[in-house]
N, C-alpha and C positions, 0 to 999 in steps of 0.2 A: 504493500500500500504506500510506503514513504515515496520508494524511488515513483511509481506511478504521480504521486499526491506533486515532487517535488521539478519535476519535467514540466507538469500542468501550470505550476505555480510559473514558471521558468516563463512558458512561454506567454503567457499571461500579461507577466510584466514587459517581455518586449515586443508583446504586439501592443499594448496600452502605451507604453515611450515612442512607438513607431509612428503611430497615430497623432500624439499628441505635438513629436519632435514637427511633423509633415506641415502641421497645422503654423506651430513658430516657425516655419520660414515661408510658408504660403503670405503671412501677416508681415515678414521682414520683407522681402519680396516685392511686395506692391509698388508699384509706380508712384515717384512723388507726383504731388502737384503744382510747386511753386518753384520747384527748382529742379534741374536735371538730377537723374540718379547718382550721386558721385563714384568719380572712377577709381580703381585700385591703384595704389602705390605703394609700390612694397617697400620704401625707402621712410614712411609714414612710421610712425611708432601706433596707427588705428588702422595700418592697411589700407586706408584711404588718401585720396588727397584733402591738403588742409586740414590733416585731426578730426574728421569727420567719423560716424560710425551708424551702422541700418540697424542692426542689430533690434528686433522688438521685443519684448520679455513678456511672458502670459503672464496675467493679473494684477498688470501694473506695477509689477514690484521692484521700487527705484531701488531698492537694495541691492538687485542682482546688477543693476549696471556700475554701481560702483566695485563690487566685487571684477568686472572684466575690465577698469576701466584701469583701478589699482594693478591688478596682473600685465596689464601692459606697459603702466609706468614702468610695473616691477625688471621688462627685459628692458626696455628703450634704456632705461636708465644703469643698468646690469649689476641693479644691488635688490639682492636678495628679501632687503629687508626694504617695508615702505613705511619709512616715520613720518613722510607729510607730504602735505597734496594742494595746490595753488585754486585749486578751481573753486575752491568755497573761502566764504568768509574773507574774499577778497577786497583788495591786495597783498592781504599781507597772509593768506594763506593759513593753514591748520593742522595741527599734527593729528597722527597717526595713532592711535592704539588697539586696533581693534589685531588677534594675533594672525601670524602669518601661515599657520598649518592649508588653511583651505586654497589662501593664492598659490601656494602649491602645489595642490595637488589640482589646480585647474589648469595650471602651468605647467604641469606635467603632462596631462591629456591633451592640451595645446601643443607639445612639442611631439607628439606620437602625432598629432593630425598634420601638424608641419612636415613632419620625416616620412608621413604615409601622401601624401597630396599636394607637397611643393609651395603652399600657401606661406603668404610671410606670414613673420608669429603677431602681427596685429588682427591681420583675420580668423588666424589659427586659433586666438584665443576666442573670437566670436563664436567659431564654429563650436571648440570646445567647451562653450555654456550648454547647447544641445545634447551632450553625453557625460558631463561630471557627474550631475547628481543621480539618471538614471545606471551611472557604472558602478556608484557608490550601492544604490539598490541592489542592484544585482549580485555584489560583492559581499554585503550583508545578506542575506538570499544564501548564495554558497555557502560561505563561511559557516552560519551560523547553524544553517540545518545540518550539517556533514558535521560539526563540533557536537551538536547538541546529538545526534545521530552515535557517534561513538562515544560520548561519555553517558548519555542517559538514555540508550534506546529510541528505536523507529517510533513507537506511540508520540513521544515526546518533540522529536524532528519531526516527525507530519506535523504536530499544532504550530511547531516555529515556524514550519514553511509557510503556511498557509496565513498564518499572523502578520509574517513579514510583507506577504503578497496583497492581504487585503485589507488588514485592519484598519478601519479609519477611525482618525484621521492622520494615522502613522505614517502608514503605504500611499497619501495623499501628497508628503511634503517632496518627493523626490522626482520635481520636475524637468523634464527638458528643455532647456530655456533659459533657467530661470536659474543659475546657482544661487548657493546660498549655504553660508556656514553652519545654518540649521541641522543639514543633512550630517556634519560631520558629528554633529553632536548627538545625534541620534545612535549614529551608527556605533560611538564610543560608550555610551550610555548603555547600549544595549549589552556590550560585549565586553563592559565591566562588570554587570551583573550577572554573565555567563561563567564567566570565569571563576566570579564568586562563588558560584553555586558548584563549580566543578572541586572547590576545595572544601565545601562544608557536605555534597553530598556524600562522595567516593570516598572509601575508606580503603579499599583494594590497594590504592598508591598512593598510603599515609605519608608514605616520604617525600613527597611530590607535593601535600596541604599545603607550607607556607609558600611553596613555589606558586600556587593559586593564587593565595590571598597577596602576595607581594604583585601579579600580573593585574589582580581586576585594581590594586591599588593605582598599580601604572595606568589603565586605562581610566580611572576616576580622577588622577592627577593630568591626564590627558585633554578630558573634558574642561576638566578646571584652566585651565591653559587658552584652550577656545573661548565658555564661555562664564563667568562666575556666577551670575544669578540661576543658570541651568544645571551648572554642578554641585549649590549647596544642597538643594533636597537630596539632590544625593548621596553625599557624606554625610549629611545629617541624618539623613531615616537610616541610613547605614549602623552611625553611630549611636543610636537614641534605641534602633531594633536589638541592637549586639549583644546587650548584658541580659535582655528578653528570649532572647535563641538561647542563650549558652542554660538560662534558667530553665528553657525547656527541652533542652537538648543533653538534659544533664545523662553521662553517660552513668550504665552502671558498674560498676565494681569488675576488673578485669579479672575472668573467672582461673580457679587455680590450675588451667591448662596453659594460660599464655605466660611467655616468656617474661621473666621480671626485666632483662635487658631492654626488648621490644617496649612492655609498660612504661618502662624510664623513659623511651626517644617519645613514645606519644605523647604522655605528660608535657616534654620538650617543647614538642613541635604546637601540641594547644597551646603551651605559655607565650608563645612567639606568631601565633599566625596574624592577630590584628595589629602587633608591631611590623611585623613584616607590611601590611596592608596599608600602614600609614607611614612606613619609611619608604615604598616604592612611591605612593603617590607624592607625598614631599619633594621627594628628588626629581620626578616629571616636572612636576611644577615649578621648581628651582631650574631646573634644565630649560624650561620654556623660556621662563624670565632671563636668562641668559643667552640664549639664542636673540628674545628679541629688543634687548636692554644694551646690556654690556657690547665694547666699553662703555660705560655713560654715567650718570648721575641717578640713584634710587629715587626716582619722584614716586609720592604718595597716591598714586591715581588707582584707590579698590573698585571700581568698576568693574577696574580688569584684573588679570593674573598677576598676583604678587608677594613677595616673600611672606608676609605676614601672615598669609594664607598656608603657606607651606609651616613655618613657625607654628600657625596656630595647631596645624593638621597634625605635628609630630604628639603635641600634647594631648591630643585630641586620641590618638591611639596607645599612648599611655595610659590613660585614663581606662578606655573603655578594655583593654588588656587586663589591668588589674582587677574593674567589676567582674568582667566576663570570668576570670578566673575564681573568683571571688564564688560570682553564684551558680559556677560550671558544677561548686563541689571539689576541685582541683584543691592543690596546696595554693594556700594562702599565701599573698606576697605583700598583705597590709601589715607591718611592723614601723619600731620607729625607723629603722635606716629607707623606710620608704617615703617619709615624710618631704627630705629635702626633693627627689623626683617627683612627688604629687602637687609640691607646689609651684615648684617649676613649671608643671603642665597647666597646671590651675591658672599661672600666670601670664604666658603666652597665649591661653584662649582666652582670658580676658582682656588683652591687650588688644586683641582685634575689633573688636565694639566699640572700643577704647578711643580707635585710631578712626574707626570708619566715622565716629561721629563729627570728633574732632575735624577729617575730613572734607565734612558735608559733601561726601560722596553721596550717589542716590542708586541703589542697589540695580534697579531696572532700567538705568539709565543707558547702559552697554548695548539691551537687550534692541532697542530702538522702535520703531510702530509697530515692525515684525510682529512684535507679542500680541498686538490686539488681534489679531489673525489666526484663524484656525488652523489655516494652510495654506499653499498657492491653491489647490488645486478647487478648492471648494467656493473660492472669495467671501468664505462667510468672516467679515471682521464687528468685533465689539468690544466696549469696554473691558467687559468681563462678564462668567457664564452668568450672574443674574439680567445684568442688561441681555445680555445675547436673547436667553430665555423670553424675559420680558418682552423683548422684542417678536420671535418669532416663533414662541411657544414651545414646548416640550415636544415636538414632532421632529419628523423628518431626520436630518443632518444631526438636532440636537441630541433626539433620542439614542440613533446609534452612535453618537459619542458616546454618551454616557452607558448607555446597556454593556459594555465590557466590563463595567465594575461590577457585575454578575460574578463575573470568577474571583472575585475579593471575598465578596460574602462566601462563596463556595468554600474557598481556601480556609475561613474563620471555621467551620465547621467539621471543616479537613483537621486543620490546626487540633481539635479539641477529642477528637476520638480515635485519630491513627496512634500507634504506636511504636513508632520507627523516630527513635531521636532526632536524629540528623535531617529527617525529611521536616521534623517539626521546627527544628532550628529553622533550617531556609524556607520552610514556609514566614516564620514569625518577621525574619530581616527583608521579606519583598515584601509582607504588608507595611510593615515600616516605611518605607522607601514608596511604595503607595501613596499612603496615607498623606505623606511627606509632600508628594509630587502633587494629590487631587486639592493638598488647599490652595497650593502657589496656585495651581489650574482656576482653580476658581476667579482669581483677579485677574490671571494674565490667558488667556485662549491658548495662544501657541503648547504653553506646558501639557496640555491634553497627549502631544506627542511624547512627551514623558512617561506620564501615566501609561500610557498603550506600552511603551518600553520598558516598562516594572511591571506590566499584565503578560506580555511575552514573556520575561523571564520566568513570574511568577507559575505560570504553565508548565513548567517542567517540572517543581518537584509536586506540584499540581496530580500530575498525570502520574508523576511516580505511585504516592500515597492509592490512589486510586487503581494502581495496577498490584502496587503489595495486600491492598485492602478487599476486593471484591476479586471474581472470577473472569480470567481475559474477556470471555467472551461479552461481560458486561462493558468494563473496561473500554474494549475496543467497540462499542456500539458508543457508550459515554463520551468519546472521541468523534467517531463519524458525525453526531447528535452536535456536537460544538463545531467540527468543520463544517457541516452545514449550515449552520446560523450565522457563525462568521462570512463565508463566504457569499451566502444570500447576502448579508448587510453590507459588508464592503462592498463586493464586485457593482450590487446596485444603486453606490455612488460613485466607486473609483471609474466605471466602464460608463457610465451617464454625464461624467463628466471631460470625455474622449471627443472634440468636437469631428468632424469631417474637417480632413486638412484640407479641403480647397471652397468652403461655401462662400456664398459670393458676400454674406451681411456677416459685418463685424461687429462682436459683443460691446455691450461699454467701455468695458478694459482698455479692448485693442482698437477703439476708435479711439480712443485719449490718446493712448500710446501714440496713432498714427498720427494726429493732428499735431501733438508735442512735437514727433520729429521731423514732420514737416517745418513745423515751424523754426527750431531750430537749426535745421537747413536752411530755411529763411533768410534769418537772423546772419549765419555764420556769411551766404553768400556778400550780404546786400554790406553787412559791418565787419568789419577785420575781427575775430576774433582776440588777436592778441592783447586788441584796444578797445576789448567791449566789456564792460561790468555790466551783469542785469540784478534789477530788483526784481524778486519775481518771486510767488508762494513758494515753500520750501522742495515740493514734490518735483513742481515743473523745474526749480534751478536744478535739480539734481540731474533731469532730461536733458536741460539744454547742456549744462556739462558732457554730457555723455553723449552725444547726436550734436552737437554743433563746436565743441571744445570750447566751447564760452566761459566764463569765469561769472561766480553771483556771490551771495551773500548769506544767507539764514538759508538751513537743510533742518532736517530733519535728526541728524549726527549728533549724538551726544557729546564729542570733544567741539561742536561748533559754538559754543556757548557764546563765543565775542562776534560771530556773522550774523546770530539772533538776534544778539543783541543790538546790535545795530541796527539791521534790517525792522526791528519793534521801533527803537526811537526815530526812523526817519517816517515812516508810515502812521504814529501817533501826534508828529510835530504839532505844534499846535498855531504854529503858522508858515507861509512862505518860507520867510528869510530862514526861519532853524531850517525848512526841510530845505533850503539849500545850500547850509553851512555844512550840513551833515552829509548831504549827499556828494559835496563837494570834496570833503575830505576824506571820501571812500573813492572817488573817481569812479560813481556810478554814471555811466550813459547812457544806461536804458529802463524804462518802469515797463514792465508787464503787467498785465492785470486779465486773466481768463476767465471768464465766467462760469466757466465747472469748478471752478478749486475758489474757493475763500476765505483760503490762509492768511490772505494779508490782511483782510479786514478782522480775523482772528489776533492776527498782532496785534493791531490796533490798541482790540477792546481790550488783550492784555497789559500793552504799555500804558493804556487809560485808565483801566481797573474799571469799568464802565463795558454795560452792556452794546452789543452792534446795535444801530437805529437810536441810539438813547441823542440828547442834543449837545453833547459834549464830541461824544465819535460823529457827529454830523459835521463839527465845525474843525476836527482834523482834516489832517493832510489827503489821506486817503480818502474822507467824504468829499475834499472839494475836490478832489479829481472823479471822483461817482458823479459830481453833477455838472464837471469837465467847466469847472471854474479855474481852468488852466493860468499856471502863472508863464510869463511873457519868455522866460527859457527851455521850455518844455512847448516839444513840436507832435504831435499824432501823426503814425506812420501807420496807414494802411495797407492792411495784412487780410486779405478775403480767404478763411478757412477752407477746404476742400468742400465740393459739393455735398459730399454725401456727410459734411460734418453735423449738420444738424441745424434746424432756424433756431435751436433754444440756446446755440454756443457760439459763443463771441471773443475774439481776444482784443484790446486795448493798448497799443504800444505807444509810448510816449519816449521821445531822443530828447534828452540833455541836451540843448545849443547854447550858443553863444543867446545874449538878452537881443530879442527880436523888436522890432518897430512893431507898435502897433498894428497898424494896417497888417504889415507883410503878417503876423502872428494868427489877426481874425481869417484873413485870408485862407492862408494855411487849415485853418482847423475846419473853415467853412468848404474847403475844394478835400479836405479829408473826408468829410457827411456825406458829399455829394460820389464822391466813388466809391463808399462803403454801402451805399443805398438808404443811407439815412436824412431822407430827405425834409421831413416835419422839424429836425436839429439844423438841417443846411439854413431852410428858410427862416429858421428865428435867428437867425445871423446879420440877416439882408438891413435891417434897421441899424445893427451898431455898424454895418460899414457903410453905410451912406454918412456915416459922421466926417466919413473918408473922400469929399467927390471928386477930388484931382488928383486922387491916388492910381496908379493903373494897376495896383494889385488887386487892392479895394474891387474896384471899378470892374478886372478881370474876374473874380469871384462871385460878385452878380451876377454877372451874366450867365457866368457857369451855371449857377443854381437855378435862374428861372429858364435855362435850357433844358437842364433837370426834368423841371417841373414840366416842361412841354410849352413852354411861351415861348413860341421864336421871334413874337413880334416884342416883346419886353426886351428878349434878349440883345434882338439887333437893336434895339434902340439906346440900348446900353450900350453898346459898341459904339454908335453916330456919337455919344459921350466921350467913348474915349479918346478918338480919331485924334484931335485935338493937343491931346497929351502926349501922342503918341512918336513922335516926331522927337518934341523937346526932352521926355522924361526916361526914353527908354534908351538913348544914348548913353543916359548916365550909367554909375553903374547901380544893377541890380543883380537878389540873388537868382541864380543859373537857375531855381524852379520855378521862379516867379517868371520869369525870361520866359520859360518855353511852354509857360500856361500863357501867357501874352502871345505867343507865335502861334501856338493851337489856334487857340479864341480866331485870331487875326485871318486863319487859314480858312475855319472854317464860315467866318461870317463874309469870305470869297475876296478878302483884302491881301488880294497873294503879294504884290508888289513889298508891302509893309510885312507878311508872315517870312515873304524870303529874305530881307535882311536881317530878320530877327535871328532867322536858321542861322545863317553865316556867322553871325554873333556869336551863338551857342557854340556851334563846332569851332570857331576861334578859340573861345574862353574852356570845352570840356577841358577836362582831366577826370584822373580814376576818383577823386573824392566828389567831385562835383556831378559824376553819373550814376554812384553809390547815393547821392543825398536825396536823388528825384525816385518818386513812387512809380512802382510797376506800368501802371495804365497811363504814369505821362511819359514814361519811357518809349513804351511803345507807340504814342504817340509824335514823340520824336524820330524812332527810324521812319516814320509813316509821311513825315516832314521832308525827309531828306529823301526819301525815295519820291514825294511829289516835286521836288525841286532840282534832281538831281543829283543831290549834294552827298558828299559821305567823311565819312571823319578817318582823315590821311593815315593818323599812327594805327597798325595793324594789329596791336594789344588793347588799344581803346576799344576799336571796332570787335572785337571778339569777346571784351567785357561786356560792353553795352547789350551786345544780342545772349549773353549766357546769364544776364541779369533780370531776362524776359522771363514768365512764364515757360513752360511746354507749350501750352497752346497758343500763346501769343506767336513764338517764336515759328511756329506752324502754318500762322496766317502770314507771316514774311514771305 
């Protein structure tokens, strides 16, 4: 039944990755809209030109693109290690702590798709976000069932295989796509407790016990290293279960057949297993912090992995050595020469409380949004399970998260009437570890993959008890009766949520996704990257980072505390001049503002302490730009989202300039309305520029709008106005937009003589920043100038800009 159970399983998992992989790059894949596809170069540190990257990740999860974005740094730059990153919290950039296990081993699979496909390692690592985490599956998968297979019997390897494959929302998190350090923790999590169990079950290869417990140490010290908030319940239900096992695992009395030598080494080896347990993980965790510290300075940052933790962890298996000995029944090793090592240990684990407070470290701070989320796979994100609940009730998704706690109560019951020590031992330390894991779950979602991680292990001496205790034939029905519910529950969300890789409508997710990287391709083409700061919600700067190589300010990153913080007080200012002292001394050039995401007005209300809508955030920064009470530096650049982006989504980009003239400013905002199709905003325009009448910006804007509007007799009459001016005012100088909204207008109201010297003009004065400054639609309206006139722009890098500045489809109608 195993090997049958574990092929099924096998292939399960890679026809659900194959499916899912097909689907992220059907969605990567897609045709821009605003800018050409960018082409490979492998000279790129993204495999693209200009630092660009396609790459789309299911479920929106910005997480994973920093994870490929860091791995790339990681060769471009050929240091192993990545302590800091420019693209946030810019200019002055933000260090690093998050640890380096997973960039490598993404970077490992990136250099096997390098050396198998010839791709440079900036795409090799894209490609390798599609197979890390489903290789990591798979390798748990193997591993675990073929371990659990030779140390506890096929019963027990059929339930791991089949847990591994379906259990949700365990078997949910290891997407293709979508890396993510999750997966690693999982996979360590799991196979510390396996390990465990292979030392407190088997008696067969006593000599071999502390060699158990010092392995699952290392892989608990391993966890620890990755992630801290996701390795406490683990050591701790570890340690809180340990003197509870050893109480109900007390052996009996070794009968007068066995060897008094043999007696003595078992004795030994119980006195020393959870020393062993808590000296290997100490030294992972010391090892870690070395690898990604040293040389350098110990800073205090417990977020993450750090000595204090290993300090704490030695005392910490002190302690529980001497209870455990203590209510094993064993010889006693509480005397006075044990006082100076108890307080010792006593010391060092209080020292960590100690320290973290002092700190003001914030435990889940490491762990990032990730946690409110159940999974990639599921997109169900909440506060925590009573909101979730609250939210969408004890059904569906919810229920079978939670219905695996079935085998908890089972095991309580198991716990109480078997009679096999050992079994009753490692039953008591995985409900501990349970127990441990289902309350963090409660506040944070993601932990639910924990719990499933303490339910799989808990399953083997699970299945033991149950095989020493009844008759195979019950046994093995008790089994098939749990792979069957298992696999009815998982498969019928893990295989429902397998989209078709190629359907033509894209979910929410991956319509954000595509609009973000459009945009950001956008963005990247039209403004120089290297010279562009955006403001923009924490989610979308993390996109435009990663899809346009732009540099912002406030993410989501727990070490960004000084980008947040800044990006709160420029968007709370409580007037102009702060919002543009502040955003002057960040050298921000760009505001974003999306209307799916409302993180910035989230800042806001927190730099206010004041609710959104209240009349304090109405008279911020951010409200007067909601009612585009624009100040005279800030220009709106129209950006038309892709068709299929939706009428309910809009983005709002405003350019940092130099302080603009009145006129030329209204102008501007009012010929912005008019090409975005907002026509009811262009026309309440038309009154503050008639303040203007011998302006021919002014003047030019009018007439645009009531063309707009469908008045061609308004509009020419507004032109017979300008004629006048036209002559003496546009000689002077003006700027190069305003100029070629002047030559349009002039063109079309059949005034060629005056549109074709205006062309000549333009083509005199272009350069690359002055065809970078004018919007798409009067761009093309420019080549549209010069091919009615003749004319064309001499330098053969301008001319190639200007039309790669076009749309697709603009550039089509050429």
């Amino acid at each position: 039944m195993f090997a049958c159970v574990a092929i099924t399983a096998l292939v399960f998992v890679v026809r659900g990755n194959r499916i899912r992989a097909g689907r992220v790059q059907y969605v990567s894949n897609l045709n821009e809209w605003s800018v050409q596809t960018p082409e490979a170069a492998p000279a790129s540190p993204t495999g693209y030109r200009d630092g660009l990257r396609r790459a789309i990740v299911p479920s929106h999860n910005n997480e994973s693109y920093q994870w490929m974005q860091q791995t790339q740094q990681m060769f471009a730059q050929s240091d192993w290690r990545v302590r800091r990153v420019d693209y946030e919290n810019a200019p002055n950039g933000r260090e690093v702590h998050e640890s380096s296990p997973y960039r490598w081993w993404l970077g490992l699979v990136a250099k096997i798709d390098q050396s198998l496909s010839g791709r440079s390692i900036g795409r090799a690592v894209e490609r390798a976000a599609l197979f890390a985490d489903p290789a990591l599956h798979l390798l748990l998968l193997l591993s675990a069932a073929a371990f659990v297979a030779w140390r506890f019997g096929p019963i027990a390897a059929t339930l791991m295989a089949v847990g591994i494959t379906a259990l949700f929302p365990f078997a949910g998190g290891f997407i293709p796509g979508a890396p993510t350090q999750a997966t690693l923790v999982q996979f360590a999590t799991l196979w510390s407790l396996l390990l465990l169990l292979a030392g407190m079950i088997s008696r067969r290869s006593g000599s071999r016990r502390t060699l158990w417990f010092a392995a699952s140490g290392g892989a608990a010290g391993f966890c620890l290293w990755l992630s801290v908030p996701h390795a406490l319940p683990l050591i701790a239900g570890t340690a809180l279960a340990a003197p509870v096992a050893a109480f109900l695992g007390r052996r009996a009395k070794e009968n007068s057949s066995a060897s008094p030598i043999a007696s003595a080494e078992d004795e030994a080896r119980e006195q020393s297993a959870w020393r062993a347990w808590s000296y290997a993980g100490a030294a992972v965790s010391l090892f870690g912090y070395a690898l990604e510290y040293l040389p350098g300075p110990i800073v205090l940052r417990l977020e993450v992995n750090h000595p204090l933790y290993a300090l704490a962890w030695l005392g910490l298996g002190e302690l529980i050595q001497r209870l455990s000995d203590w209510l094993g029944g064993r010889k006693s090793t509480w005397s006075v020469k044990a006082i100076p090592a108890v307080a010792l240990a006593l010391a060092v684990i209080a020292a960590l409380p100690i320290f973290f407070v002092r700190s003001d470290a914030h435990l889940f701070a490491s762990a990032g949004i990730s946690e409110t989320r159940l999974n990639l796979l599921s997109g169900i994100a909440a506060a925590n399970l009573p909101a979730w609940i609250g939210r969408d009730g004890l059904k569906g998704a919810a229920a079978f998260t939670l219905l695996p706690l079935v085998a908890a109560v089972v095991a309580i019951f198991v716990l109480v009437w078997t009679r096999n020590r050992d079994l009753r031992a490692s039953l008591a330390v995985n409900l501990g570890i349970v127990v441990l894991c289902s309350i963090q779950a409660w506040f944070h979602l993601w932990s639910w993959n924990l719990v499933d991680a303490a339910l799989l292990a808990l399953l083997v001496p699970l299945s033991l008890a149950l095989v020493d205790s009844i008759k195979p034939v019950i046994a093995r029905s008790a089994a098939l009766l749990a792979l069957g519910v298992i696999i009815s529950l998982g498969v019928s969300l893990l295989w429902a949520k397998a989209p078709s890789s190629d359907a033509a409508s894209l979910s929410d997710f991956e319509g954000d996704s595509y609009i973000e990287r459009d945009l950001a391709h956008w963005l990247a083409e039209h403004f120089s990257p290297a010279e562009t700061i955006v403001l923009s919600p924490p989610n979308l700067t993390t996109t435009l980072a990663f899809h346009g190589g732009l540099r912002g300010l406030g993410t989501f990153n727990w070490e960004n505390d000084q980008g947040n913080t800044a990006a709160i007080r420029v968007v709370s200012a409580s007037s102009t001049e702060e919002a543009a002292a502040l955003i002057g001394s960040r050298g921000i050039t760009h505001i974003v503002i999306p209307s799916w995401d409302t993180a910035l007005d989230d800042y806001a209300s927190l730099g206010l302490r004041t609710p959104v809508g209240s009349n304090r955030f109405a008279s911020s920064f951010i409200g007067q730009l909601h009612r585009w009470e624009l100040p005279a530096w800030l220009r709106p650049i129209p950006y038309p989202l892709p068709p299929n982006a939706g009428v309910e989504r809009k983005v709002v980009i405003l350019q940092v300039v130099e302080e603009q003239a009145p006129a030329v400013a209204m102008s501007r905002q009012a010929e912005y309305f008019v090409e975005m199709q907002q026509l009811d905003q262009a026309a309440a325009m038309i009154p503050g520029l008639r303040h203007y009448p011998g302006d021919l910006s002014a003047l030019s804007a009018i007439a645009y709008i009531e063309a707009a509007q469908g008045d061609t007799a308004a509009s020419s009459a507004t032109v017979t106005k300008m004629l006048p001016f036209v002559g003496r005012q546009s000689r002077r100088p003006m700027p190069f937009d305003r100029r070629l909204s002047l030559a349009v207008l002039l063109a079309q109201q059949k005034q060629d003589a005056l549109a074709e010297e205006q062309t000549k003009r333009l083509l005199a004065e272009a350069d690359e920043a002055k065809l970078r400054s004018v919007t798409t639609l009067s761009l093309y309206r420019f080549h549209i100038l010069c091919k009615r006139y003749n004319l064309h722009l001499t330098d053969p890098k301008l001319s190639e800009l200007a039309r790669r500045l076009l749309r697709p489809d603009l550039q089509a109608r050429l």
